[in-house]
VOTORLO-891486 format. One record per atom (N, C-alpha, C): x, y, z; residue in three letters; residue number from 1. Coordinates in Angstrom, 2 decimals. Layout:
N
+---------+---------+---------+-----+-----+
|    east |   north |      up | res |   n |
+---------+---------+---------+-----+-----+
|       X |       Y |       Z | ALA | NUM |
...
+---------+---------+---------+-----+-----+
//
This chain:
79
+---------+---------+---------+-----+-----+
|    east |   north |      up | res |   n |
+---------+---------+---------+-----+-----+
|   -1.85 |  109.47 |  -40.93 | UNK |   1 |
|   -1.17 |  109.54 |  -39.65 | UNK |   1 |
|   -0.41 |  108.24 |  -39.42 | UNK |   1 |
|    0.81 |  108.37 |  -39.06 | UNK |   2 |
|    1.76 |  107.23 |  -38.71 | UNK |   2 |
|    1.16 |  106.66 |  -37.44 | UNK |   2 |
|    1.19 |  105.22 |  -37.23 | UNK |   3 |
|    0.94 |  104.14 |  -36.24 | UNK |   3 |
|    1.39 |  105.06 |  -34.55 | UNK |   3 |
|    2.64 |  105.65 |  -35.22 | UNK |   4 |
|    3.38 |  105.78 |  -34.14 | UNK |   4 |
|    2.82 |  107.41 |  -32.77 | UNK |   4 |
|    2.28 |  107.61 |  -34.28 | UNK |   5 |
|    1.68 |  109.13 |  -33.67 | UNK |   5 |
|    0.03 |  108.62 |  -33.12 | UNK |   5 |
|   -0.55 |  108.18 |  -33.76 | UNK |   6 |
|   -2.21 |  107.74 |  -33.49 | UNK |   6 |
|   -1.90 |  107.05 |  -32.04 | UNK |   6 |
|   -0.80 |  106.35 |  -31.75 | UNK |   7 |
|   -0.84 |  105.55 |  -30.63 | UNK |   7 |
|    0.26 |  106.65 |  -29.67 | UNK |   7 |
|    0.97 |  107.38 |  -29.89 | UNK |   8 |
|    1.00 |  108.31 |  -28.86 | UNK |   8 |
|   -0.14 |  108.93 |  -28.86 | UNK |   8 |
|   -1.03 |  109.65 |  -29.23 | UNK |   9 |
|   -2.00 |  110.41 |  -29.25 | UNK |   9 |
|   -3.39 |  109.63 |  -28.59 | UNK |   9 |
|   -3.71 |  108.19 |  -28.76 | UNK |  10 |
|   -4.25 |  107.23 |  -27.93 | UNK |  10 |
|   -3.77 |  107.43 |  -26.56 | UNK |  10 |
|   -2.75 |  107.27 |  -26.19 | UNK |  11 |
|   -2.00 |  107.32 |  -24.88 | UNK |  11 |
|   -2.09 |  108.61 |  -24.28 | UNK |  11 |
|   -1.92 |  109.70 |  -25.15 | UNK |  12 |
|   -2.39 |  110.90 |  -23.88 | UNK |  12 |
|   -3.38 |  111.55 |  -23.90 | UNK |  12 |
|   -4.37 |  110.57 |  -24.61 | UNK |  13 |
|   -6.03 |  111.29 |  -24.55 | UNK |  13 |
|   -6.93 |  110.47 |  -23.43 | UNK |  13 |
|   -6.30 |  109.15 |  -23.44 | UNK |  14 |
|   -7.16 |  107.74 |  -22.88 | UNK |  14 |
|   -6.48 |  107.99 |  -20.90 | UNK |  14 |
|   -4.75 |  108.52 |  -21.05 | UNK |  15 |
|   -4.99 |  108.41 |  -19.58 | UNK |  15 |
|   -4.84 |  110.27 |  -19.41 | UNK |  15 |
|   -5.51 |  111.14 |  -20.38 | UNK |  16 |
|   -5.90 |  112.07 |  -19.63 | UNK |  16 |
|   -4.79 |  113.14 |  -19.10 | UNK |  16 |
|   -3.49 |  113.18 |  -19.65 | UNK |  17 |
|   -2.24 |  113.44 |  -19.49 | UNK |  17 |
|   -1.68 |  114.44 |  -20.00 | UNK |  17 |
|   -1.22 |  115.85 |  -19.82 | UNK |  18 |
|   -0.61 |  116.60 |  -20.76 | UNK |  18 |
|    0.68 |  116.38 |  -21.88 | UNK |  18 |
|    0.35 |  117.23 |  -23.02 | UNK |  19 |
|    1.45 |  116.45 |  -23.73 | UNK |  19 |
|    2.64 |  116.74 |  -23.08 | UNK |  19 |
|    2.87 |  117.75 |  -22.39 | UNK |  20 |
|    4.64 |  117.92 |  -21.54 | UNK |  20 |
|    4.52 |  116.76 |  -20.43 | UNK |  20 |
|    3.32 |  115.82 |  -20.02 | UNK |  21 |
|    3.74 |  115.08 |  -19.37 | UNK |  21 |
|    3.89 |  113.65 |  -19.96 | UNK |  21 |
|    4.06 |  113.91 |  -21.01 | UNK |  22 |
|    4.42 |  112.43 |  -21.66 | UNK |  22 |
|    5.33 |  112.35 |  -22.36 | UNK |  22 |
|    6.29 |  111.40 |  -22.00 | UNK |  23 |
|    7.54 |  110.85 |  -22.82 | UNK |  23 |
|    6.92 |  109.45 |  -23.10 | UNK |  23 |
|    8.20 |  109.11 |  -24.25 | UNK |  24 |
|    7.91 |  107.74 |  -24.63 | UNK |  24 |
|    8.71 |  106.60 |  -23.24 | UNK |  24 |
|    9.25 |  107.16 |  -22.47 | UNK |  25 |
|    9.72 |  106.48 |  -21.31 | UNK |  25 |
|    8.50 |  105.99 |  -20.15 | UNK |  25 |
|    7.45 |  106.80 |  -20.21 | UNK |  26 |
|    6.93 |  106.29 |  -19.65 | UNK |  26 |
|    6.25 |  105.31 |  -19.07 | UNK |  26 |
|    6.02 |  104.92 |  -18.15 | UNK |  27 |
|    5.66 |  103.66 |  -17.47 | UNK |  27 |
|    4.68 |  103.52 |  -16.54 | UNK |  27 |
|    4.25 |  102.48 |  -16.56 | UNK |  28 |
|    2.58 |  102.27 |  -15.60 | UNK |  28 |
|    3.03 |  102.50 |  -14.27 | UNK |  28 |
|    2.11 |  103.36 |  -13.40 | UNK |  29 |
|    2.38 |  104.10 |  -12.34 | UNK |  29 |
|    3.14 |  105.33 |  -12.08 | UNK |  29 |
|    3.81 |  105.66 |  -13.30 | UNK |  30 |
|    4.90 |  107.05 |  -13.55 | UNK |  30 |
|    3.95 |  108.02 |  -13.13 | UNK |  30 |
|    2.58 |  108.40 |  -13.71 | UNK |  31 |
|    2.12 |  109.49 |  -13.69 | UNK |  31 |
|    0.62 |  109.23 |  -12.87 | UNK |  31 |
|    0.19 |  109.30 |  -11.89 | UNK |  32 |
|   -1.49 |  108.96 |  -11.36 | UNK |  32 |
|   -2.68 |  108.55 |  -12.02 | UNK |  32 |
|   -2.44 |  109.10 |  -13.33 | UNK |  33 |
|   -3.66 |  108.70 |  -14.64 | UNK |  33 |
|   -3.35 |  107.19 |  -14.69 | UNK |  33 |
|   -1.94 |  107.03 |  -15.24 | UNK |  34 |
|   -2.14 |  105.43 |  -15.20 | UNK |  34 |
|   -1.86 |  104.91 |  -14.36 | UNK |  34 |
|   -3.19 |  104.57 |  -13.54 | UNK |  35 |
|   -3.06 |  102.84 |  -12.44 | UNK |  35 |
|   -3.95 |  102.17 |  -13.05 | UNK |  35 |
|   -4.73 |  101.37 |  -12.42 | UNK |  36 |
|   -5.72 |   99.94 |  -13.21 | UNK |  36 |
|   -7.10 |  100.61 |  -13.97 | UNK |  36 |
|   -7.18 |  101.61 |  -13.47 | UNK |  37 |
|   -8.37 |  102.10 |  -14.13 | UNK |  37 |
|   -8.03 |  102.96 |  -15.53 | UNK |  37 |
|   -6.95 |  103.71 |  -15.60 | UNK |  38 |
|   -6.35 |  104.52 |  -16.34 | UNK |  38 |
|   -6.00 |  103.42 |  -17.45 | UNK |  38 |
|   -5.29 |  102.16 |  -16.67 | UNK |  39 |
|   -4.26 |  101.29 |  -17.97 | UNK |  39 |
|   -5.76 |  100.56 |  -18.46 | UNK |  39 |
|   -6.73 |  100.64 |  -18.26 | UNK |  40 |
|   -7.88 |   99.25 |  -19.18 | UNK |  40 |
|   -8.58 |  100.08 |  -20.01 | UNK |  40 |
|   -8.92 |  102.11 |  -19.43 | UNK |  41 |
|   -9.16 |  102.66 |  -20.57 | UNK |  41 |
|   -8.22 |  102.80 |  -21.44 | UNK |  41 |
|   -7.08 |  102.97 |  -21.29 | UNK |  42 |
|   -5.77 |  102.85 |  -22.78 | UNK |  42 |
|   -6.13 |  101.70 |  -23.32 | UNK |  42 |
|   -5.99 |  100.60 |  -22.77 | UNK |  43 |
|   -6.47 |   99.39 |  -23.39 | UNK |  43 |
|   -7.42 |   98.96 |  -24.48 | UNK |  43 |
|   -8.44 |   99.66 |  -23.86 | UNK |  44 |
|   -9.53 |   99.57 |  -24.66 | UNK |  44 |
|  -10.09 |  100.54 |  -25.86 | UNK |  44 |
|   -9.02 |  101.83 |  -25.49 | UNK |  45 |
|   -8.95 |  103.02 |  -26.95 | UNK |  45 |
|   -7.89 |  102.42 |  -27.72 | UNK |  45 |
|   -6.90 |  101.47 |  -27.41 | UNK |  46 |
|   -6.18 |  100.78 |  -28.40 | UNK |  46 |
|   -6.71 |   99.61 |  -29.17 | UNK |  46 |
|   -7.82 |   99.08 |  -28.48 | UNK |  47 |
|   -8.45 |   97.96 |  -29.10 | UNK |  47 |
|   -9.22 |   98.96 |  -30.57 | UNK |  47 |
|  -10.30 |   99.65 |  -29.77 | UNK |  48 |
|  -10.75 |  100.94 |  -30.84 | UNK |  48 |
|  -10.47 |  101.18 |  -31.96 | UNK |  48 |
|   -8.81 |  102.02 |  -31.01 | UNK |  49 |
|   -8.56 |  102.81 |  -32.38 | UNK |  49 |
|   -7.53 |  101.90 |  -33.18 | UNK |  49 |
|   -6.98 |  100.85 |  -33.13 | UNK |  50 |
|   -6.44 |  100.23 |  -34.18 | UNK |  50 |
|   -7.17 |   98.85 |  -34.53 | UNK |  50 |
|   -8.55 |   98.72 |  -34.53 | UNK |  51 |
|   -9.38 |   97.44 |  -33.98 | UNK |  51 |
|   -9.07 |   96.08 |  -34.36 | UNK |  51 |
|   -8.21 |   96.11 |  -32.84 | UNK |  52 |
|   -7.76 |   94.71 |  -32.33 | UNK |  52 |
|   -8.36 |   94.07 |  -30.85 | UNK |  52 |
|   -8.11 |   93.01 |  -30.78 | UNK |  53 |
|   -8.18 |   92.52 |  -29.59 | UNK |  53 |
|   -6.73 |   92.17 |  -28.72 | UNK |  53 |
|   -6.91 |   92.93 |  -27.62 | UNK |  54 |
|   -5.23 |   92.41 |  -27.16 | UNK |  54 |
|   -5.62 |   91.53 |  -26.39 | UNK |  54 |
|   -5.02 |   90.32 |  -26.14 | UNK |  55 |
|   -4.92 |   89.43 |  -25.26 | UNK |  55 |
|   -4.64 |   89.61 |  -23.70 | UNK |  55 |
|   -5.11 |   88.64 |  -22.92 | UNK |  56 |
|   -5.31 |   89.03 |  -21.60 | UNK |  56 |
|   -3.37 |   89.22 |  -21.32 | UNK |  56 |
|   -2.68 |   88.12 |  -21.52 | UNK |  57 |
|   -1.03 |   88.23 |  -21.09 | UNK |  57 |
|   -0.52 |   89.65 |  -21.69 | UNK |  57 |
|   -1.11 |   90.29 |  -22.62 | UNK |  58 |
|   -0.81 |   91.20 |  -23.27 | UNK |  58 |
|   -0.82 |   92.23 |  -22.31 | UNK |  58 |
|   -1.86 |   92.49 |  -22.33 | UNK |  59 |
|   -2.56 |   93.82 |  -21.02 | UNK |  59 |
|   -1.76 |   93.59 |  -19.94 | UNK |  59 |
|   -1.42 |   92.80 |  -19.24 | UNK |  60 |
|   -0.61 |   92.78 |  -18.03 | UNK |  60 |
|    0.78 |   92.67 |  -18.40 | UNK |  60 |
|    1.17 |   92.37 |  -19.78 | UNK |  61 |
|    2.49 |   92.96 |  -19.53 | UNK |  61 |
|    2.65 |   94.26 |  -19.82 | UNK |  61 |
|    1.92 |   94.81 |  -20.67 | UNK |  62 |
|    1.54 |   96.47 |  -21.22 | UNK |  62 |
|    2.04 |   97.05 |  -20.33 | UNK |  62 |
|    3.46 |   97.59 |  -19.84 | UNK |  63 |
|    3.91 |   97.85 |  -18.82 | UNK |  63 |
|    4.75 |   99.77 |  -18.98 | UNK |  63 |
|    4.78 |   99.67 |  -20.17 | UNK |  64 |
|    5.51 |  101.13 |  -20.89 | UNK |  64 |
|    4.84 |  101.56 |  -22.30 | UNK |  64 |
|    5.18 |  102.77 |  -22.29 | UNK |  65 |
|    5.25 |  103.29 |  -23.68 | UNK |  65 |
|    5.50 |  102.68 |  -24.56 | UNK |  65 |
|    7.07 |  101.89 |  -24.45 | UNK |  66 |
|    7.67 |  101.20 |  -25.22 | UNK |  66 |
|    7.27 |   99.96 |  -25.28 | UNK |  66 |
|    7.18 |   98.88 |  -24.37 | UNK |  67 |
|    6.73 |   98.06 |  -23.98 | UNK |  67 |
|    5.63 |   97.93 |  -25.16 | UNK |  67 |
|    4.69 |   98.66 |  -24.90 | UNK |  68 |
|    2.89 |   98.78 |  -25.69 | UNK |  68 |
|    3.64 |   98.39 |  -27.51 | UNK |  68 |
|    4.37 |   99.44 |  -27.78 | UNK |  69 |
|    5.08 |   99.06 |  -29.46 | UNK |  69 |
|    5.54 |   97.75 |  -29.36 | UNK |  69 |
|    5.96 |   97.23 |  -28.68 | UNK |  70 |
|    6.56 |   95.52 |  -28.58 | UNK |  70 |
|    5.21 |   95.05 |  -29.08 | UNK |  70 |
|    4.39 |   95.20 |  -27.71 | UNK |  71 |
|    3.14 |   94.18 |  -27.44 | UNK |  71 |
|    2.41 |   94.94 |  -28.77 | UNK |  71 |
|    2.13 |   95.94 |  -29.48 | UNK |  72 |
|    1.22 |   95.89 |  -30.78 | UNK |  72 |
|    1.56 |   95.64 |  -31.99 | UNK |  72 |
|    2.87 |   95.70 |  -31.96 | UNK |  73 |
|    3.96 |   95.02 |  -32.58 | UNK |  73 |
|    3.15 |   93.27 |  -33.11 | UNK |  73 |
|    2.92 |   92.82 |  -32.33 | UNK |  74 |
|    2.34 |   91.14 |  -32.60 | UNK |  74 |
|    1.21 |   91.17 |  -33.31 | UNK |  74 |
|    0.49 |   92.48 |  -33.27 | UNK |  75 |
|   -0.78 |   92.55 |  -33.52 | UNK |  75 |
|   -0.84 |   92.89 |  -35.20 | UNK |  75 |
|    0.57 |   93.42 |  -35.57 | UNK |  76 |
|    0.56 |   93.77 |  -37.01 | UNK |  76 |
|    0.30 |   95.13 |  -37.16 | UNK |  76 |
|    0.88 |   95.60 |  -36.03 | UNK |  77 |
|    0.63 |   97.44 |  -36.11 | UNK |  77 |
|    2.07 |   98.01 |  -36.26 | UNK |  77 |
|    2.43 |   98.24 |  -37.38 | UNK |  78 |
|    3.75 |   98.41 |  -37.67 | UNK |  78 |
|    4.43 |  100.36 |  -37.48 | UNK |  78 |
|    5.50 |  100.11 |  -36.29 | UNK |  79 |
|    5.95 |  101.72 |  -36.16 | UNK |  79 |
|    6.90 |  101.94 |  -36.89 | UNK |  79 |
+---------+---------+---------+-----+-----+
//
């Protein structure tokens, strides 16, 4: 499985989301699943499932879909 799919598939299992409600546009607060409680379980199924540690500046900028590929991007998780 490509990086790119495991970590969409992270993202709409962790905030609980149908797949017609997820684009890669999405963004923290777009959909009710993700607010603070929603974004630290994604957080922490990304630590999981690609086992890393993200950094605290990380998590608070973790702000999009896209955004998240930037920020795992550093981590050596290549899309």
């Amino acid at each position: 499985m490509s990086s790119k799919k495991k970590y969409q598939e992270i993202f709409i299992k962790s905030l609980g989301i149908s797949e017609k409600d997820f684009s890669e546009s999405i963004k923290y607060n777009d959909v009710p699943e993700w607010d603070s409680i929603g974004h630290m379980t994604l957080i922490s199924d990304l630590e999981e499932g690609f086992e890393i540690s993200i950094e605290t500046d990380d998590i608070v900028d973790f702000s999009s879909f896209k955004e998240g590929i930037k920020i795992l991007g550093k981590y050596k998780i290549n899309f």
